[in-house]
N, C-alpha and C positions, 0 to 999 in steps of 0.2 A: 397611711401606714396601717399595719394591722396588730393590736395588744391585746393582753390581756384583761378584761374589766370586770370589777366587781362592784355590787351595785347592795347587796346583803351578805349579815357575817353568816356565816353556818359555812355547811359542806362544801367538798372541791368541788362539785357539779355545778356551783355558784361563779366558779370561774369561766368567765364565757372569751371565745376566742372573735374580735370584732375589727371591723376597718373603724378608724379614728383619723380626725384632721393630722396635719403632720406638729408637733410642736417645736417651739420654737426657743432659744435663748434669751435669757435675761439678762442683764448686767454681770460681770463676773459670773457668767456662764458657759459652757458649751452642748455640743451637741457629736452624740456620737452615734454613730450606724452601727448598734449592737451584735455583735459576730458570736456572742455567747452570755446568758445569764446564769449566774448562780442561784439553785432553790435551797434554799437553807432549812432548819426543823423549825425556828421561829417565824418565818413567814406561813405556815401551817397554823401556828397558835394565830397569827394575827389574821389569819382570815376567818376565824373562828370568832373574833372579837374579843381576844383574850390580850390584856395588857403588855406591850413592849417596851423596850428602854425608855421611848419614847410616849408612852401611853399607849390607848389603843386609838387605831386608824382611823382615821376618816374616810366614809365613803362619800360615795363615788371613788375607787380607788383602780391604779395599778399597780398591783403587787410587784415586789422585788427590789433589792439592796445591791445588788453586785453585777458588775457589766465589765465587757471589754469589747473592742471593738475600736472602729476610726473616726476621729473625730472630723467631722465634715460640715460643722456651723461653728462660728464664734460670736456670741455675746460683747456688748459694749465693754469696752477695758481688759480685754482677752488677748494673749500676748498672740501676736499672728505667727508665732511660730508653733501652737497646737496644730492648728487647721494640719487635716493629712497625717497627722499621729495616731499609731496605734498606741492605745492607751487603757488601763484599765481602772476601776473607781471605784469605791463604797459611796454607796447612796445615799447612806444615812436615813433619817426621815422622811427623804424625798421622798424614796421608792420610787417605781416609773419602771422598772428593770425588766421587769415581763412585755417586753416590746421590739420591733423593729428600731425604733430612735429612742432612743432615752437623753432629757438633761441630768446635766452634773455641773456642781460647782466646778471653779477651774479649780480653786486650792486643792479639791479630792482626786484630781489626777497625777497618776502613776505613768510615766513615759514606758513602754514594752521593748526591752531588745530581742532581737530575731531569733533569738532561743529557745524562747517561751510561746506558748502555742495559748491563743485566748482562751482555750478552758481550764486549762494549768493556773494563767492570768487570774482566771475569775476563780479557782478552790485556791489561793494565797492571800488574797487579800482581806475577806471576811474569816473565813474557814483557817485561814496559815496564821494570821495575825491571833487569832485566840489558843494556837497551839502552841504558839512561841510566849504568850502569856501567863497559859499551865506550865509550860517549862521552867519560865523564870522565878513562879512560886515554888514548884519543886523543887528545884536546885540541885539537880540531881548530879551526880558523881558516877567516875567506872567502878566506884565499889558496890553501888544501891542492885538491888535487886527488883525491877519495878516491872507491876504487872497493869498492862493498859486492859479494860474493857473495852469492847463495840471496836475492838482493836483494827476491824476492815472499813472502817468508816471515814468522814470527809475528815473529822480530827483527830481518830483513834492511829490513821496510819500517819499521821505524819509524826504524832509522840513514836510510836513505834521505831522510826526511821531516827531522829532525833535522841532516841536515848539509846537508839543502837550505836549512834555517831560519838554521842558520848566514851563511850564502852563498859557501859552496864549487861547486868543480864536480864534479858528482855522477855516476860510472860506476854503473849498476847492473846486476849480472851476475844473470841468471837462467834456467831450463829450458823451452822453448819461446813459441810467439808469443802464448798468452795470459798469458802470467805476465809475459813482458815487454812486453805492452801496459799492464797494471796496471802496471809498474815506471814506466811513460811519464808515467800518472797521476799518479803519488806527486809526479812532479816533478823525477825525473830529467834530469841533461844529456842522458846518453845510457844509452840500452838497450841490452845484446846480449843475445844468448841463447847461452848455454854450453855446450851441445848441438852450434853447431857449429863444426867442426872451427878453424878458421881466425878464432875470437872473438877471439884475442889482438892480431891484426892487424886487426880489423874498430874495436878500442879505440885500437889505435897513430895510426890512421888518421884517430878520428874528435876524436884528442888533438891530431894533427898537431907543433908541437914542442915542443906543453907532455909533461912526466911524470908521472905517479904520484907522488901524495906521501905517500897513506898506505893502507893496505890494511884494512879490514875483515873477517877471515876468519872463520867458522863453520862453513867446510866441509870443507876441507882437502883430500888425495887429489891427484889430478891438477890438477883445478879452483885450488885450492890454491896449491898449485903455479905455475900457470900466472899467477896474479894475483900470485905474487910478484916471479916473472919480468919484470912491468910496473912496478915501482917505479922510480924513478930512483936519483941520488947522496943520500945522504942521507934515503930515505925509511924509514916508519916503518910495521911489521907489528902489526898489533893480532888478537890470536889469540885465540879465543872458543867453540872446539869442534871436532868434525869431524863431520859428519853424512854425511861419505863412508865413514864407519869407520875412520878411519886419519887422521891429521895429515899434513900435505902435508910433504913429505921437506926438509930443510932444514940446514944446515952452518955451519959459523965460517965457510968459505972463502968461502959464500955474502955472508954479513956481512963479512966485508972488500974485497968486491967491488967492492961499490957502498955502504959504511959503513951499512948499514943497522941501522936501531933495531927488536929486537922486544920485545914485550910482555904476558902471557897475561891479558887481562880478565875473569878469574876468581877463585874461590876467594879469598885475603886479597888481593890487590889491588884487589877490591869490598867484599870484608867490613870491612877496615881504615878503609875512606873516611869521615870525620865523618859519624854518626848513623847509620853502617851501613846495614843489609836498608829498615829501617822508614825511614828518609828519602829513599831511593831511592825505595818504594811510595808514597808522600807525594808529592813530586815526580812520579812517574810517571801519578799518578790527576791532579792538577792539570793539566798537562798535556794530558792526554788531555779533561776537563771545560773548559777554555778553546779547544779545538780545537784546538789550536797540533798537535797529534800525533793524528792519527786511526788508531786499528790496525785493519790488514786483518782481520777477521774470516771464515772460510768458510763454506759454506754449514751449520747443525747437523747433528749425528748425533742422531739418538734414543736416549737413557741404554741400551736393549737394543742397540745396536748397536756398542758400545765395540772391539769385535775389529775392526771393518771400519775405525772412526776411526782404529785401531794401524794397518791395513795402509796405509791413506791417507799417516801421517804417514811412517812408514818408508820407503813407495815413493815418497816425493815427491809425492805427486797432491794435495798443500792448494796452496791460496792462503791464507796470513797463518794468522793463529788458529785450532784446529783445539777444538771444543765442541760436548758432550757435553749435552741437554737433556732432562731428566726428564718 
């Protein structure tokens, strides 16, 4: 089969496209013929050598957490009713996901109904399940006024969909005029694009004397910043990343300002939540198979192409979902 390997942490250029023996299952394993993988922003930190939930990686490695695709080997003690399921998984630790085959525990598989198309599959599982996670810290209401950043992104649109579903009024901030066209689509009150100068006012404006009630963050930096600056009395920050590189600067002084509530929808304030990772994924596939949440998908990279997929996702150049096709 042919994967991805990486062999030293630094740059995408590190990521080399090779034939590999085919691998095989283990006990409470299987084996799926990958039909799509998911590149996520933290699989970029970890080729870099930069610590993940799980520490940082061990090389010799192949990158990637998220697969879908048919399962076409089974492992000792593997119910024979996988074999020939489309099926989709978190990897976890494993990684392997930048491949033609990838193993996966059995416990980590997801059965697919024919609704759902394997790259839908693969932005629900890692990508949907952390959206449904910032939502259930938010707690949002059709009264909240919440504004998403990176709002055209793998998690930005599906808050956006999600708290439109609710029936709040929905700000979605994103980086230029086609990413906040799509933002319009989702269903957005209102679109701006963050890029310029003068978005803060362009949101004050189009609020008139409603406020801010609750902030969506995943990007933090300036951006960040600037979205928090638009909360009213009383509002509530929901913190979920930085993908500016840096967390948006922020103080006690700031929180007694305007009493504001913050909150990091991460780490054990998702993990904690009744039935954890896997009912998040459960939820998030349902969800996404009822239409009620459509994830933006982008256009594929071809499985040799995984360095350019990295450069995409880090310079910002995706729309939604960023997959990786063998």
């Amino acid at each position: 089969m042919h994967a991805i390997r990486q062999y030293e942490f630094g740059p995408a250029e590190n990521l080399r496209y090779e034939e590999v023996p085919d691998p095989h299952p283990g006990p409470d394993q299987v084996r799926i013929a990958v039909a799509a993988a998911g590149v996520h922003l933290l699989d970029t930190a970890l080729r870099e050598g930069q610590p993940g939930p799980f520490g940082v990686a061990e090389l010799p490695m192949t990158p990637g957490r998220e697969v879908a695709g048919v399962v076409d080997e089974l492992g000792e003690g593997v119910d024979a009713d996988w074999l020939g399921k489309r099926v989709v998984a978190h990897l976890g630790a494993a990684s392997g996901g930048y491949a033609e085959l990838a193993i996966a525990n059995a416990a980590a598989l997801h059965a697919l109904p024919d609704s759902l198309a394997d790259d839908q599959a693969v932005a629900m599982i890692g990508t949907g399940r952390t959206a449904l996670g910032v939502l259930d810290n938010a707690e949002l209401t059709a009264d909240d006024v919440v504004l998403v950043t990176a709002a055209a992104g793998g998690i930005g649109n599906l808050l956006v969909q999600a708290a439109r579903n609710i029936g709040a009024t929905v700000v979605g901030v994103a980086g230029g005029a086609e990413k906040v066209a799509r933002v319009r689509e989702l269903g957005a009150t209102h679109a701006v694009d963050y890029t310029r100068a003068d978005w803060p006012d362009q949101v004050r404006a189009a609020l008139g004397e409603r406020s801010v009630t609750a902030v969506l963050d995943g990007v933090g930096g300036a951006a960040g910043r600037q979205a928090l600056e638009l909360l009213g009395i009383g509002g509530r920050l929901i913190l979920f990343g930085w993908s500016a590189g840096k967390g948006a600067e922020l103080t006690v002084d700031d929180l007694f300002a305007r009493y504001l509530t913050v909150k990091v929808a991460l780490g054990p304030n998702i993990l904690n939540r009744p039935g954890g990772l896997r009912a998040l994924e459960e939820r998030s596939i349902a969800e996404a198979a009822a239409g009620r949440l459509v994830p933006l998908v982008g256009e594929p990279f071809p499985l040799a192409q995984a360095a350019q997929a990295h450069h995409a996702v880090v310079g910002r150049g995706t729309i939604g979902k960023t997959v990786l096709k063998p």
